[in-house]
C-alpha positions in Angstrom: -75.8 68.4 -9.2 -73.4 67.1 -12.2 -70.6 68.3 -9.9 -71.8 66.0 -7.1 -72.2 63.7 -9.6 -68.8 63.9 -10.8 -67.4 63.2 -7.8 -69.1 60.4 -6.7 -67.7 58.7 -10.0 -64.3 60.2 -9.4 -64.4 58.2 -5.4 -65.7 55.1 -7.4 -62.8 55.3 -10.2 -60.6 56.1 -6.8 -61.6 52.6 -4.8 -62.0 50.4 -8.3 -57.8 51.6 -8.7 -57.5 50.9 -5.3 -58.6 47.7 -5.4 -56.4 46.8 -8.6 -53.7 47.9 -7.1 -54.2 45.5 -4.4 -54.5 42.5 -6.6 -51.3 43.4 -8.4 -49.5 43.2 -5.6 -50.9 40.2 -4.1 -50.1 38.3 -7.3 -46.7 39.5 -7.1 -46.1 38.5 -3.9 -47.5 35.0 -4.8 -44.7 34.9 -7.9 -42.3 35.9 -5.1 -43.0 32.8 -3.2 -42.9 30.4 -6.3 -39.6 32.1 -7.4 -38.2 31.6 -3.4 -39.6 27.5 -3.8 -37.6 27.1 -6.9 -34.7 28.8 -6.0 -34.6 26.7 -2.8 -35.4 23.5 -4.8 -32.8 24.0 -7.3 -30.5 24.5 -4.1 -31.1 21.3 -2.5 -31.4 19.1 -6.0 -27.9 20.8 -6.5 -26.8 19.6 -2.9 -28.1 16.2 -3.9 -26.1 15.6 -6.8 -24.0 12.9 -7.4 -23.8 9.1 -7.3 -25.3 7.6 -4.1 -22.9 5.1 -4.2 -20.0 7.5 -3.6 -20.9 10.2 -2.4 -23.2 8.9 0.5 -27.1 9.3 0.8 -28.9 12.6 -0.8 -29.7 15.0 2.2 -33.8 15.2 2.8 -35.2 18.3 1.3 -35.6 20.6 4.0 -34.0 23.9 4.6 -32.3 22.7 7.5 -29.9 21.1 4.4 -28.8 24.4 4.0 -27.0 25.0 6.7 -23.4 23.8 6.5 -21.7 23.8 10.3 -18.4 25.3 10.1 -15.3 22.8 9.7 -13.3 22.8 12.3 -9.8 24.2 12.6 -6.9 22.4 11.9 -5.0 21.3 15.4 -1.4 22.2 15.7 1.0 19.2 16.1 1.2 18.1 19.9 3.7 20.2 21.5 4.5 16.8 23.4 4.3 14.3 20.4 7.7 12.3 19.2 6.9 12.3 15.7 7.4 14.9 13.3 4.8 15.2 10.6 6.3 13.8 7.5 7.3 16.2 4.8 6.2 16.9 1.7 7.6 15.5 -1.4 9.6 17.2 -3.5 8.3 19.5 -6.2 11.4 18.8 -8.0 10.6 15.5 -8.8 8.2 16.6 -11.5 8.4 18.5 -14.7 5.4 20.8 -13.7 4.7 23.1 -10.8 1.8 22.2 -8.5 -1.8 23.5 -9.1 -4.0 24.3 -5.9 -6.8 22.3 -6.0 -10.1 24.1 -6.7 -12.1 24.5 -3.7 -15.0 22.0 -3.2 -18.6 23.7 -2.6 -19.9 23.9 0.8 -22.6 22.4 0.4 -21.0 19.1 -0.4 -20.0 19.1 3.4 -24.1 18.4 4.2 -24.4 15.0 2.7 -24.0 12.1 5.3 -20.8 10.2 5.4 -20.1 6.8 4.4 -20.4 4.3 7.0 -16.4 3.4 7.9 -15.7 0.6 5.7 -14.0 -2.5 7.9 -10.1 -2.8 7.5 -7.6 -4.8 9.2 -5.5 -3.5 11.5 -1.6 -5.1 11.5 -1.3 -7.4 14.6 2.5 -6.7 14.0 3.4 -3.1 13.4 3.3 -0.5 16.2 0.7 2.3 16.2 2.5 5.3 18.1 0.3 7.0 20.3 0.8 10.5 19.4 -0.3 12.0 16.1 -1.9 14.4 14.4 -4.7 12.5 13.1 -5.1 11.0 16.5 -5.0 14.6 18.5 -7.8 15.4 15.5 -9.9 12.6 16.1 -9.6 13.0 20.4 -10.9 17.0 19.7 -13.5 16.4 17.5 -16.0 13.4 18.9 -19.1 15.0 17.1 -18.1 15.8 13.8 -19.1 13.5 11.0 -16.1 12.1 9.5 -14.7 11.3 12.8 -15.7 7.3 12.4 -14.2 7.4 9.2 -11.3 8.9 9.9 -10.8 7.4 12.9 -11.4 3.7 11.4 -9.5 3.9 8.3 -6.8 5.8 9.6 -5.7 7.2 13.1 -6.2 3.1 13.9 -4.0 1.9 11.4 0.0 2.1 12.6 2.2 4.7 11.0 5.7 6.0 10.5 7.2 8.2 13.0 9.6 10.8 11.4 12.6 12.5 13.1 13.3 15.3 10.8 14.9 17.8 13.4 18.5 18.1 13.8 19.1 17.6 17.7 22.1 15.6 18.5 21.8 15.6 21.9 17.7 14.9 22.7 17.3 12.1 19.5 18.4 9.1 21.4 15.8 10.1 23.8 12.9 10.5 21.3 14.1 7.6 19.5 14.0 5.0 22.6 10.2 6.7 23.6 9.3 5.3 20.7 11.0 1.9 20.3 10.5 1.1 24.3 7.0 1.6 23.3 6.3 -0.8 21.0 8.8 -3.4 22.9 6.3 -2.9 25.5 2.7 -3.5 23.2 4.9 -6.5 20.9 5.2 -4.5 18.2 7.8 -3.5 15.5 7.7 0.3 15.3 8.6 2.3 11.8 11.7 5.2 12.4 12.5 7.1 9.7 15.7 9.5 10.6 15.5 12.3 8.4 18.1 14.4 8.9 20.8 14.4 6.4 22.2 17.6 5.3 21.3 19.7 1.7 17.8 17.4 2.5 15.1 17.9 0.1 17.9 19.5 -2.6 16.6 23.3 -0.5 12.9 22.2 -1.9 9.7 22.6 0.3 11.3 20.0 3.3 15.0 21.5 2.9 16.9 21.6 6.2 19.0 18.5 8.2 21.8 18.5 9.7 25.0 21.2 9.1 27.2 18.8 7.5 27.9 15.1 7.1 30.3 15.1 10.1 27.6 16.2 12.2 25.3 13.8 10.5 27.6 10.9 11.4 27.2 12.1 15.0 23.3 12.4 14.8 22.6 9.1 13.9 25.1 7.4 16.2 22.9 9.1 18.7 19.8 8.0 17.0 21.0 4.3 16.6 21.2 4.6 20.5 17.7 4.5 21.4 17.1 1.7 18.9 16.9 -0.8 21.9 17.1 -4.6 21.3 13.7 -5.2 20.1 12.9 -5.6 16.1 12.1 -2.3 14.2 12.2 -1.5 11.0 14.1 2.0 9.6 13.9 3.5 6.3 16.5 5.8 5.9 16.4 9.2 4.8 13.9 9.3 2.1 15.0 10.9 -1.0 18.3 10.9 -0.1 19.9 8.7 -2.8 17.3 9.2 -6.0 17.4 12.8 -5.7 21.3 13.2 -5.3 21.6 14.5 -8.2 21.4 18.2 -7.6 24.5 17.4 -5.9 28.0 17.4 -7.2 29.7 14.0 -7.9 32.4 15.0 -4.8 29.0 16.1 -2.2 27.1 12.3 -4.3 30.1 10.5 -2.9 30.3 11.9 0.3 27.1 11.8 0.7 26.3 7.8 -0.2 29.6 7.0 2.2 27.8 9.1 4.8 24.7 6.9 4.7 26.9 3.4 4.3 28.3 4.4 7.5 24.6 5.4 8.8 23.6 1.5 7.7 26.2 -0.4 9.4 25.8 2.1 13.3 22.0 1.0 13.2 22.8 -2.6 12.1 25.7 -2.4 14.9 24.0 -1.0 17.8 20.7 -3.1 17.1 21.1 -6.5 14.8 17.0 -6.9 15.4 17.1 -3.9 13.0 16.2 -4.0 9.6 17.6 -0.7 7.7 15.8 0.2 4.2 17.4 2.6 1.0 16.1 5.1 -0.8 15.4 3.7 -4.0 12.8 6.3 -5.4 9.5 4.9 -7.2 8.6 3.5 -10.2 8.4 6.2 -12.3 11.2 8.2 -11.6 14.7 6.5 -12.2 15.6 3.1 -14.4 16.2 -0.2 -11.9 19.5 0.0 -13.2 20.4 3.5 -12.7 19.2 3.4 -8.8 20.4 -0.1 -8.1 23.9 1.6 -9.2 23.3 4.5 -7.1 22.2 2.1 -4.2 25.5 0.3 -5.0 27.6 3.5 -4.3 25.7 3.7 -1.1 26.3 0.6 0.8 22.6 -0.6 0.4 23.8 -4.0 -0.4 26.2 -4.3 2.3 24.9 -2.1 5.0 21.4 -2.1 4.7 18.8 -5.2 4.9 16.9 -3.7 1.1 15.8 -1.0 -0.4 11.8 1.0 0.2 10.3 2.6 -2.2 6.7 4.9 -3.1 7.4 7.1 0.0 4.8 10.2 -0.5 4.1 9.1 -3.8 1.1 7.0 -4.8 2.2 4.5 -7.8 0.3 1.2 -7.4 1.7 -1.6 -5.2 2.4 -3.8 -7.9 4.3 -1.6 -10.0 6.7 -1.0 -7.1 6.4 -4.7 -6.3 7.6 -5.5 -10.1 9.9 -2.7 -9.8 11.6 -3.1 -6.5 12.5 -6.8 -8.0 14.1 -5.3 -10.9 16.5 -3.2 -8.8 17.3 -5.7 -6.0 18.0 -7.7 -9.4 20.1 -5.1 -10.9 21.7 -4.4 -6.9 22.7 -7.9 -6.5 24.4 -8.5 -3.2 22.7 -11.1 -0.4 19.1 -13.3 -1.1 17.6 -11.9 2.0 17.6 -8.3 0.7 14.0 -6.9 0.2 12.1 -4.2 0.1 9.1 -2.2 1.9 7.0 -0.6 -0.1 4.7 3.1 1.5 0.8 1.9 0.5 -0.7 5.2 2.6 -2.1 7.3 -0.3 -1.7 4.6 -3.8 -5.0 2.9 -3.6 -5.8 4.7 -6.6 -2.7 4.8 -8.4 -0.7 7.6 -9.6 -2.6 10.6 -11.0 -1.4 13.0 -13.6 2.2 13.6 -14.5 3.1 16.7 -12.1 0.1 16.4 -10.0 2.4 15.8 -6.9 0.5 18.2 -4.2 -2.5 16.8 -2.4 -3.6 15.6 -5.8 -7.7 15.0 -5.9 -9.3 11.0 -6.4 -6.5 9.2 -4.7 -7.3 6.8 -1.9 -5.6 4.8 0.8 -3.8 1.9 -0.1 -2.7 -1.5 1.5 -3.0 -1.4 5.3 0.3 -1.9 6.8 1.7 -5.5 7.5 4.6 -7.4 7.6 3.0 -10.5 6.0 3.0 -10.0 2.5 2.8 -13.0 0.9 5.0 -11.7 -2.0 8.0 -12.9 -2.9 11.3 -10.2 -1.9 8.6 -7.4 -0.7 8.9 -7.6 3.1 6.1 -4.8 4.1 3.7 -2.3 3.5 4.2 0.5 5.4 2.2 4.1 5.9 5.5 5.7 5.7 3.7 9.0 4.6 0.9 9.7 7.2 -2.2 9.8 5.7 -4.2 13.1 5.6 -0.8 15.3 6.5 -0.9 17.5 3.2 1.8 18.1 0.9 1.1 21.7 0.6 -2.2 22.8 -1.4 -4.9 21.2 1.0 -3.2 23.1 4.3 0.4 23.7 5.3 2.9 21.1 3.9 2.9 18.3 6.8 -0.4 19.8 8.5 -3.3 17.4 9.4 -6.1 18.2 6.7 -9.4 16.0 7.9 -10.8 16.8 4.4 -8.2 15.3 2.7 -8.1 12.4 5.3 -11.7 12.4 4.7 -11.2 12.1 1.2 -8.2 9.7 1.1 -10.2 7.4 3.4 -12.9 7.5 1.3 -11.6 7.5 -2.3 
């Protein structure tokens, strides 16, 4: 009897750990779920952070927020496009090597864009049909920074670049472009980039084989020029970063680009040719004006442009382009055009040349100034075309367009 008993107790014992054991794991399962609820809620406040004002409306707290869509893939320049992207700047022009910028969080991509702020669009300057920005914008109607991009910057006109060395199609490029704009009214922005040891062999090296060959390029380019106005800025960095060159190649080179100012002049007087003349923080006034000097700027050229790729504030280059045409001397009407795509901002860091982080778009292009001896502002660097670190050096980045347009 005690054995039946005993095992009656032993089935009871049996059921009563049963039944604990079921409770345990119940509440464990219930401190699963509130572990999963704050994880997820830390998650979204994270994805939240940030000041409304600039970084767009906080995403609703669902777990739909989660999910970031894929960004979509950089397009490849049109194989049928006239302009070239525009280089890179130079690395050289800065004592210290460029940093890739840290990658931003995914989840950053899930908050809302701003609304495309309104900006005027230059009833004078030609907008080029054919871009990168613009091929991005045509393949990508449903993604979210389209309006933005698309407002602030594949609208707005642009620089086209010739940066290939091909004597005997440039002529043709050139008069796509300038019969173009003589057909919408407009005053398109060429900028022949071609000359040889270009870019001192940095990151946008190449050109043409030699100067005599150069001579013959341009004539060629000066061709297509038609009658109409157009503006040309000449070969940027081709006089403020000579100096890698020896005085005999300096020389050479600044007669080179004389004789490059007086065949655009010639073959179009409705042209208005611009000189290199750096930016405001790279040479003295004095010590480019004398360069410019050597170069024929005065004689051959209609001014000097300056800030091209670079982001220094308009009215330091304003204040500085004065002091050089001062320190130039030559005719009253010489002036200057100053590249407003990426300075909104200002300059950042000393040797933060390469797609550096909180700079914005500047000016929007016009002719009509109203300051005294700057004739234009000009996208002369196409905004969102990356120096290097946020794609391929001259490839179409829409976050940094993105970025640029809303900075």
């Amino acid at each position: 009897m005690s054995g039946v008993r005993a095992q009656r107790r032993t089935e009871r014992n049996r059921r009563t750990e049963r039944r604990r054991a079921t409770r345990r794991h119940a509440m464990a399962a219930a401190a699963s779920v509130v572990v999963a609820v704050g994880t997820l809620s830390g998650v979204l406040a994270a994805t939240g952070g940030g000041d409304e004002d600039t970084a767009g409306p906080r995403p609703e707290a669902s777990v739909s927020a989660l999910y970031v869509p894929p960004l979509p893939a950089r397009p490849s320049p049109s194989a049928t496009a006239s302009a070239s992207p525009s280089p890179s700047p130079s690395p050289s022009r800065t004592s210290a090597k460029p940093t890739r910028p840290a990658p931003k969080p995914s989840v950053a991509k899930s908050r809302a864009p701003k609304p495309p702020a309104p900006r005027t669009v230059s009833a004078d300057l030609y907008r080029h049909p054919q871009s990168q920005v613009l091929d991005w914008v045509r393949a990508h109607p449903g993604d979210p920074r389209r309006a933005v991009i698309e407002s602030r910057i594949a609208d707005q006109p642009a620089a086209v670049w010739f940066a290939s060395y091909d004597p005997g199609a440039i002529t043709g490029r050139v008069r796509a472009v300038t019969s173009g704009a003589a057909a919408a009214g407009r005053v398109p922005v060429l900028v022949p980039y071609a000359i040889p040891d270009r870019d001192c062999g940095g990151a946008s090296q190449g050109g043409a084989p030699d100067l005599a060959a150069y001579d013959g390029w341009i004539r060629n380019f000066a061709a297509g020029l038609g009658s109409g106005p157009v503006i040309v800025v000449l070969e940027p960095d081709s006089i403020a970063l000579a100096d890698c060159l020896s005085d005999g190649e300096r020389a050479a080179r600044y007669a080179s680009l004389a004789r490059a100012g007086k065949a655009l002049r010639a073959a179009n007087p409705r042209a208005k040719v611009y000189f290199d003349a750096g930016h405001s923080g790279w040479h003295s006034a004095a010590k480019m004006a004398g360069a410019l000097r050597e170069a024929g700027a005065a004689t051959s050229g209609d001014g000097i442009f300056t800030n091209v790729s670079n982001f220094h504030a308009t009215a330091d280059e304003a204040a500085y382009a004065r002091r050089v045409l001062a320190e130039l001397g030559g005719p009253s009407h010489l002036g200057a055009v100053i590249d407003t795509s990426r300075n909104g901002n200002g300059a950042p860091a000393p040797g933060a040349w390469c797609d550096p982080a909180g700079r914005a778009l500047g000016r929007t292009p016009t002719t009509r100034t109203g300051a005294s001896r700057i004739d234009a502002y000009l996208w002369v660097k196409l905004p969102g075309e990356s120096d290097g670190c946020s794609g391929a050096a001259g490839e179409f980045s829409a976050d940094y367009a993105y970025d640029l347009a809303t900075g």
